[in-house]
C-alpha positions as CSV (number, residue, x, y, z in Angstrom):
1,X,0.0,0.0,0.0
2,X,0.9,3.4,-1.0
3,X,1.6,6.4,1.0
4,X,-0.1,9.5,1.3
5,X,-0.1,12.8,2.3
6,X,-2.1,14.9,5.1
7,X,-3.6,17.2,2.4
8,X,-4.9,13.5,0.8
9,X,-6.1,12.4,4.4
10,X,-8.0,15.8,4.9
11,X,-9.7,15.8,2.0
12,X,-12.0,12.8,3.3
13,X,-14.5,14.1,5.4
14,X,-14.9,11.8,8.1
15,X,-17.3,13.2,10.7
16,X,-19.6,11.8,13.7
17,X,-23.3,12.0,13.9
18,X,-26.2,10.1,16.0
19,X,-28.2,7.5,14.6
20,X,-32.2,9.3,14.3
21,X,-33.9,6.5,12.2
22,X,-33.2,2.6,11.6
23,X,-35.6,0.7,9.3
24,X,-34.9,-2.9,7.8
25,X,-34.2,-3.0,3.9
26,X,-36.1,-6.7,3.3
27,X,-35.3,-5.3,-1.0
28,X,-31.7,-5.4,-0.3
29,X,-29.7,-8.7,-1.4
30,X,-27.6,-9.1,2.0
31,X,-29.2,-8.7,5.0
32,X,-29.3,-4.9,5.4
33,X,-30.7,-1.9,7.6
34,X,-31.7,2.0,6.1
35,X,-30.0,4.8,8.9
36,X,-30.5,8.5,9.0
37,X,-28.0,9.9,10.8
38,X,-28.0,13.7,12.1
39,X,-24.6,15.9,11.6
40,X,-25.7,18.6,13.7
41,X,-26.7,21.9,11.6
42,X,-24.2,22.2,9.4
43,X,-24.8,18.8,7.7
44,X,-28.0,18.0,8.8
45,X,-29.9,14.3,8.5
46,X,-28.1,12.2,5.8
47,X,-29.4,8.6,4.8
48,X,-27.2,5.5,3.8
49,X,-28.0,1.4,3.8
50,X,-25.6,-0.5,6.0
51,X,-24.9,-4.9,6.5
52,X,-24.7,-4.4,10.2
53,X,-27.5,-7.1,11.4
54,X,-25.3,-9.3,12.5
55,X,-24.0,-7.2,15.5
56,X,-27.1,-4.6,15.8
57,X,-30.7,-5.2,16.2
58,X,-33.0,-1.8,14.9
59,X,-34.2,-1.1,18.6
60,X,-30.6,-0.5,19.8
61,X,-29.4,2.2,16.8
62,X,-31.3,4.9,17.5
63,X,-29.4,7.1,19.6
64,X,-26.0,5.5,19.0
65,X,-23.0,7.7,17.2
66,X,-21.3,6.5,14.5
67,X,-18.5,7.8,11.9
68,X,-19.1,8.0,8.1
69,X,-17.5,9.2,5.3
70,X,-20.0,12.3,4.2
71,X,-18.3,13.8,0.6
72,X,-18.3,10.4,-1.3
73,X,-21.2,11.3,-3.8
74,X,-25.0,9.5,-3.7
75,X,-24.8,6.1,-4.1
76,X,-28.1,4.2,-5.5
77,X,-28.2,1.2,-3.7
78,X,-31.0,-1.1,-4.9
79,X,-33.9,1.6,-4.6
80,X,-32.4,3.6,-1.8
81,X,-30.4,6.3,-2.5
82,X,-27.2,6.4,-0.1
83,X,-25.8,9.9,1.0
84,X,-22.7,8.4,3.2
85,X,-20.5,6.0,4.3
86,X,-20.7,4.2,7.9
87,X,-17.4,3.3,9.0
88,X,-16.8,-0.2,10.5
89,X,-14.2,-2.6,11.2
90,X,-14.3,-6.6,10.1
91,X,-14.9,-8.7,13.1
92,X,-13.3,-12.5,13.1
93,X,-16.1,-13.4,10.8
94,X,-15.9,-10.5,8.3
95,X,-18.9,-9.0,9.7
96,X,-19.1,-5.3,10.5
97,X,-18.9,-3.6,13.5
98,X,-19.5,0.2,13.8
99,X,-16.7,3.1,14.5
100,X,-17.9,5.6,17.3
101,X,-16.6,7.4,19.8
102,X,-16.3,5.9,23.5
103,X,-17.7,8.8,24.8
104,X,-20.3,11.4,23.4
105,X,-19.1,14.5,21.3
106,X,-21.1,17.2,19.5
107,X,-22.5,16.0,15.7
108,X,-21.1,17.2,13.0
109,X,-17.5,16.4,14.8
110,X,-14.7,15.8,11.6
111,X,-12.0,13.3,12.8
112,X,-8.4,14.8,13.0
């Protein structure tokens, strides 16, 4: 893998926001839910699908903050129209398991 530089890191927006909506996606291929996560005022609510039922149930998201990539443009998944990227890591199994912060910060946060 490549290096890069800061300028290269900083153009990704990576910020935090707080789960507002969770909704299943029984049209998607994979097991999949529908978020809506608020970015505070500046970014507002943005939607995305994410393949995150093997760790989360719908009843626990709401509330929860996660990190997403918030420049990459739409993405039309299946007939839902993505606005971001959740960030996760692979667990042992290759499933996903969510990036948030271990304590609670202000939406809209960009990682540095």
């Amino acid at each position: 893998m490549g290096t890069i530089s800061f300028e290269d890191f900083a153009r990704v927006e990576i910020r935090i926001g707080t789960i507002t909506d969770a909704q299943p996606y029984p049209e998607a291929r994979r097991p999949t839910y529908k978020l809506w996560v608020d970015f505070g005022s500046e970014l507002g609510v943005k939607k995305t699908s994410a393949q995150i039922t093997t760790h989360y149930v719908l009843g626990e998201l709401v509330g929860r903050q996660v990190a997403a990539v918030v420049n990459f443009p739409p993405k039309q998944i299946g007939k839902f129209m993505s606005e971001i990227l959740v960030l996760g890591f692979p667990d042992a199994a290759g499933e996903v398991v969510m990036i948030g912060p271990d304590k609670p910060v202000p939406n809209g946060g960009k990682l540095f």
